[in-house]
N, C-alpha and C positions, 0 to 999 in steps of 0.2 A: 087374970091380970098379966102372968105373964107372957100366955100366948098373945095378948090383946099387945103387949110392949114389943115381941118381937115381930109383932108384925108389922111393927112401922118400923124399927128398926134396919129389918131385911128391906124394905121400902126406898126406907131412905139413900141405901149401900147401894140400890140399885147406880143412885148417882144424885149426891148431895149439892147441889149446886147454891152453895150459900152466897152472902156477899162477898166474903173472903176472897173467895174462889174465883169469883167474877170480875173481882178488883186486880189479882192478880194475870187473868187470864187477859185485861181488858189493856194492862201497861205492857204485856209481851206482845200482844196485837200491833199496839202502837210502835213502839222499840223495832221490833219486824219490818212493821210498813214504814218506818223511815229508813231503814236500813236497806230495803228494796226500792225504796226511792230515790237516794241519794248515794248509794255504794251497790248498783244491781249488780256487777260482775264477782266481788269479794262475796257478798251474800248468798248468791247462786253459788258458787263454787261451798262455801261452805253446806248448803243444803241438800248437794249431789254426795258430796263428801260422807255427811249423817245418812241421808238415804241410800248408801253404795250398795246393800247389801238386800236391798225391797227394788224386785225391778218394774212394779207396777209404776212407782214412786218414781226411779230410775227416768223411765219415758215420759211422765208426766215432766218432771221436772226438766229434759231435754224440751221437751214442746212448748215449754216458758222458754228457754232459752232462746229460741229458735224466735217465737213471737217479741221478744223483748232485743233481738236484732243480734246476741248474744252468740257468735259460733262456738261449737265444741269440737275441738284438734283432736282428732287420733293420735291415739298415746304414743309416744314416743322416746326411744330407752336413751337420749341424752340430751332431755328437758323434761319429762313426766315424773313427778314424785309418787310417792307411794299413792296418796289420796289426789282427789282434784286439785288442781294449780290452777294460779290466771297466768297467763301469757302475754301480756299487751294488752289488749282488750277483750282478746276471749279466753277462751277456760280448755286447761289443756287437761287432757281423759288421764286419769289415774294406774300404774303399773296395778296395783291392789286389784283394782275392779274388775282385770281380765279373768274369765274363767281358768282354771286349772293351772294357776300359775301359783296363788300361795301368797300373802303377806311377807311371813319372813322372806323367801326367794327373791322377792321382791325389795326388799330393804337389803337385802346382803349384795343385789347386783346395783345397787342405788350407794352403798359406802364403797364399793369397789370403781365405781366412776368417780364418785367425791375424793378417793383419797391420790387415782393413778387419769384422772381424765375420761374425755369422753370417749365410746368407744368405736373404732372405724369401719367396721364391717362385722360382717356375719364372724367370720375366723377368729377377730379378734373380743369378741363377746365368750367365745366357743372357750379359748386360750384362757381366758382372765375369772369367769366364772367358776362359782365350787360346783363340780359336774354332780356332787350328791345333792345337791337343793337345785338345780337349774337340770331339770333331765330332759329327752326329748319330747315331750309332750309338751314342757313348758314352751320349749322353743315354737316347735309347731303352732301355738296360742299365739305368741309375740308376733310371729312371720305375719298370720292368717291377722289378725289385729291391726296392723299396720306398722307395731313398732320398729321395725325394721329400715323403712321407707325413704330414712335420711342418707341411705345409702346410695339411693337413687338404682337399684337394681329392680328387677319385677320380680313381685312377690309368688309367681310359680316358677321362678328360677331357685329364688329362694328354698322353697319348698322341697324342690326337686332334687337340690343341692344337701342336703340337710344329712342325707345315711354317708356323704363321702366326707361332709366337713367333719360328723363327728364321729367316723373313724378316724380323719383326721388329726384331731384334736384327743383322740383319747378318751373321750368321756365314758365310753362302755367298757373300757377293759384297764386294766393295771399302767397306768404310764411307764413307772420304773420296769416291772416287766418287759414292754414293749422297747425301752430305750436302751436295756441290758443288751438284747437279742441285737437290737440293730445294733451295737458299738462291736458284739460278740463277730459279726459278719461281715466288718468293715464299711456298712453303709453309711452312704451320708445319710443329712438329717431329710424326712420326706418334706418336699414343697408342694404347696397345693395352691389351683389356681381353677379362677373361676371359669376361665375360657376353657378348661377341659372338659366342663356341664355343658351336654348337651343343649343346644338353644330351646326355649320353653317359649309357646304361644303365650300370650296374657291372658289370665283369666277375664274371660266377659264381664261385664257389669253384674247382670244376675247371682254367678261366681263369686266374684268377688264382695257382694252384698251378702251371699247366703254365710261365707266363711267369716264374715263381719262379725254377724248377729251370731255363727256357734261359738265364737272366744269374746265377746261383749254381754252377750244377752242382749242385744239391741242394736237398733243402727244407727250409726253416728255422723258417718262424712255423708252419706245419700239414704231415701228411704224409698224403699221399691213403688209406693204411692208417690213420689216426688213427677215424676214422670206425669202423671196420671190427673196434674192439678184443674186443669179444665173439667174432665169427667167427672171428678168430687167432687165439684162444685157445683156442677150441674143439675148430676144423677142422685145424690146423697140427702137425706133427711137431716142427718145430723152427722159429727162427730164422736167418737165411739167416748170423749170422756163428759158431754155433755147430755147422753142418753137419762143419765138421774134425774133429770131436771122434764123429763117423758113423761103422761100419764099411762097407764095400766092399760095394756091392750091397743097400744095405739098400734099402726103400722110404719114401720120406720124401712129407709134405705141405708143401710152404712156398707162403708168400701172396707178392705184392709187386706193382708195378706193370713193363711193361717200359721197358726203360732205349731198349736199344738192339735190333734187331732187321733179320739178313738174311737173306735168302730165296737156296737156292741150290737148284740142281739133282746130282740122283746120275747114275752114270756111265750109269744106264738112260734121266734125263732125266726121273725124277720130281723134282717141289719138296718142299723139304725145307726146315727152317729153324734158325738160331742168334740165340738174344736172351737178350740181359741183364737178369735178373730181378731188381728193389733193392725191400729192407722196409726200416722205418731203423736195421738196423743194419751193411747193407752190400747185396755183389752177387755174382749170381751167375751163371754159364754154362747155360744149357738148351736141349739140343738133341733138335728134334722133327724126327724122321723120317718117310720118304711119309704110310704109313698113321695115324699122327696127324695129321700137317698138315693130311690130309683134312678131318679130320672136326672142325677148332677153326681151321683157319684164319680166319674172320672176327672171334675174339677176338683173334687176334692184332694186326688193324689198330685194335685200340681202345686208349683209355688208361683202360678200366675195371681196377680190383684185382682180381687172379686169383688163383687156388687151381691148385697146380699139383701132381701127383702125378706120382711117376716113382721109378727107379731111382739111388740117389745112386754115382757113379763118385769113388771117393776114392785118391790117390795122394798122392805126400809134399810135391808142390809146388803143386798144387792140387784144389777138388772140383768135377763139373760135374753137372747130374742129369741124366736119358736120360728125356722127358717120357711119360707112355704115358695119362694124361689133363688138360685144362686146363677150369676150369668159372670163370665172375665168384665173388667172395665173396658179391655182393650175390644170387645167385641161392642157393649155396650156403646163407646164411644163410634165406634166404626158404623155402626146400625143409628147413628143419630144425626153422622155428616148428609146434608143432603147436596152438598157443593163443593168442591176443591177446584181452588183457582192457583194457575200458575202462572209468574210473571215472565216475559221472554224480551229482552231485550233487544235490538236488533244486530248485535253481535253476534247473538246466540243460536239465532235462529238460522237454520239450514237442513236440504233437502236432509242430509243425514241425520240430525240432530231431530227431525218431527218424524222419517221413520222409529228412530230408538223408543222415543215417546212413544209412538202408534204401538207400537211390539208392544212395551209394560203395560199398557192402558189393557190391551187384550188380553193377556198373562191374567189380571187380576177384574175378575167381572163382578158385575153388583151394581146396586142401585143408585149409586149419588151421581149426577150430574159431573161433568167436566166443561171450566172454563178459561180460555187464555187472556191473559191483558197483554196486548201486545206493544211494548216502548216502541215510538217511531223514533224516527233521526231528529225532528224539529221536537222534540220533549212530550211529543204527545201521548195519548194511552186509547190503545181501539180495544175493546171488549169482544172478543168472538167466544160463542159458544158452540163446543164439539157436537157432532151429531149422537140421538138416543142412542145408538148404537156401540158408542164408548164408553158406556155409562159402568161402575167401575164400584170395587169394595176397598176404601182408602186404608188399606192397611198399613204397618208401620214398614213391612217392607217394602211395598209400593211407595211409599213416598219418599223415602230414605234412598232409590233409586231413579225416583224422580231427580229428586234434588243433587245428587251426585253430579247427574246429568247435564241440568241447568246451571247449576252453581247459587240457587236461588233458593230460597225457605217456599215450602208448599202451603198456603192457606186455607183452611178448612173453614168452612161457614155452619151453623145449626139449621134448620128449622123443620116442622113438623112436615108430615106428609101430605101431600097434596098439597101445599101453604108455594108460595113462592118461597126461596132459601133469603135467610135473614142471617147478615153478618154479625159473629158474637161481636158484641163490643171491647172486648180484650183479645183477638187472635191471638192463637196458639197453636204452634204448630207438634206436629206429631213425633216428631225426630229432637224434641227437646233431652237433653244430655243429663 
């Protein structure tokens, strides 16, 4: 009898779902959904707030955001509170939630703005902060995050600036020490200035996204797929957080960039690999086996957006796919234009201006067709098409040279091979920011 009781017992524990349970589960449902009905920007903020600390959760909830029209500001050190904030209408990124910065640190540079003002630069954060809870790492995090930005300086200036400010500032060694010595020598007090840092290039896009995501966990003002929204739409099966909803063994396409990735060996002592593949609206598990890894292993050491095709393995607790091809988007996309039309107005056009063209056109060879629409003076449009001979690989620097060029957006058209090129019905161009 009493193995027979505890065995429903144990049963039941698995997950008692009485009415109780259901009643109460069923008025938080409701209370929620009005709440994200009628207040989405306090709701969300509160819900990034709870989930600060699960960054699955983190980007899902970003991808509502995002979907519900809802922007999310890069934190910023004189308006960002500890946790999420709203801003106006959007939601401004939490000091808390940056990697390697710390809560307290966080709260003690948050009462030191509330009690003496916001703060004006680099220097003067440097100056007013306790250098034992705010050390160089932290700063580094805030720089590379963006809290910085309201300074209006660039953030590899910033960066670069960081070992003189905080000799500067004192933060590594004894202030009183250091202020002894100087009064002992008759010096003045030292001044420091930013015009004495070397000038620093901007970090690229890519840069500045990857250093995003090391002090975020994630990406907030751009997502390396953001670019890339034609090709996803196009190329892709799904979404990487709608794969649950996959049957068992289907074949899926999903984009993303990899998260994380490890290289291991099978019991034969081939390499083989596991990486974490994120689009924004989450992540996922893909695992490539010998004879894949073969043949894409050096897309794997990039942080270019990939197109990943495989087998999705779906079980009740999680889904992972089984990789059996991996190709960049950007090539993907490239191998699917069969048309790039340019407009030339007749301003523009001149013996110099169609050799520079001719030159790039040969620079970059490949299959897609070249066409010009030519503006007349009377508002007309004459269609000419280049000879096979210019036929061209529409890459992003080619077009981004085009367009320099012209002063005009490049038009890419789809369609399949052999097919006449059919215009997408949303153009999009390559060079999208």
């Amino acid at each position: 009898t009493a193995e027979k009781l505890f065995v429903l017992i144990d049963k039941f524990g698995g997950y008692g779902f009485n009415k109780s349970h259901s009643a109460a589960y069923a008025l938080i449902a409701y209370q929620t959904a009005y709440l994200k009905a009628h207040y989405p920007g306090p709701f969300m903020t509160a819900l990034l707030t709870q989930d600060m600390g699960n960054q699955d959760k983190t980007i899902k909830n970003i991808a509502e955001c995002r979907e519900m029209g809802i922007r999310i500001l890069p934190p910023d050190l004189n308006e960002s509170r500890a946790d999420f904030s709203m801003a106006g209408e959007d939601i401004r990124f939490g000091l808390g939630a940056i990697k390697n910065v710390g809560i307290k640190a966080m709260e003690s540079v948050i009462e030191e703005r509330n009690e003496r003002g916001p703060f004006k630069d680099l220097i003067d954060f440097c100056k007013r902060v306790d250098a034992s809870k705010v050390n160089r790492r932290v700063m580094e995090s805030l720089i590379q995050a963006g809290a910085f930005d309201f300074t209006g300086m660039l953030r590899s200036k910033l960066f670069a600036s960081l070992d003189e400010v905080l000799r500067f500032c004192c933060a590594t060694q004894d202030p009183n020490q250091l202020n002894m010595f100087s009064v002992l020598q008759g010096q003045d007090s030292p001044v420091f200035s930013f015009l004495n840092v070397p000038d620093q290039e901007d970090w690229d896009e890519k840069e500045i996204l990857k250093r995003e995501k090391e002090s975020l966990g994630f990406y907030i003002t751009r997502h390396p797929l953001d670019r890339y929204k034609v090709e996803q739409q196009r190329f892709t099966t799904s979404l990487i957080q709608d794969l649950t909803n996959t049957n068992d063994k289907t074949t899926v396409k999903v984009a993303g960039v990899i998260e994380t990735l490890k290289i291991k060996k099978t019991k034969k002592g081939d390499r083989m690999a596991v990486l974490t593949l994120e689009d924004q609206t989450g992540s996922i598990e893909v695992v490539v086996f010998p004879e894949t890894f073969n043949r894409y292993s050096p897309l794997l050491k990039s942080d270019e957006p990939l197109l990943v095709t495989g087998t999705a393995e779906v079980d009740e607790s999680a889904v992972k796919i089984i990789s059996q091809e991996i190709k960049t988007l950007e090539k993907v996309g490239r191998e699917a234009v069969r048309l790039i039309e340019m407009a030339l107005p007749r301003a523009v056009i001149s013996r110099k201006v169609l050799e520079e063209i001719k030159d790039i056109l040969f620079r970059y060879p490949g299959e897609s067709s070249v066409q010009f629409r030519v503006i007349t003076g009377e508002g007309r449009e004459l269609l000419i098409a280049a000879h096979p001979r210019y036929r061209v690989s529409p890459s992003l620097e080619m077009i981004r040279e085009i367009e320099t060029l012209i002063g005009r957006k490049v038009v890419c058209s789809y369609g399949e091979k052999n097919h006449n090129p059919c215009r997408d019905p949303n153009p999009q161009f390559f060079s999208q920011s």
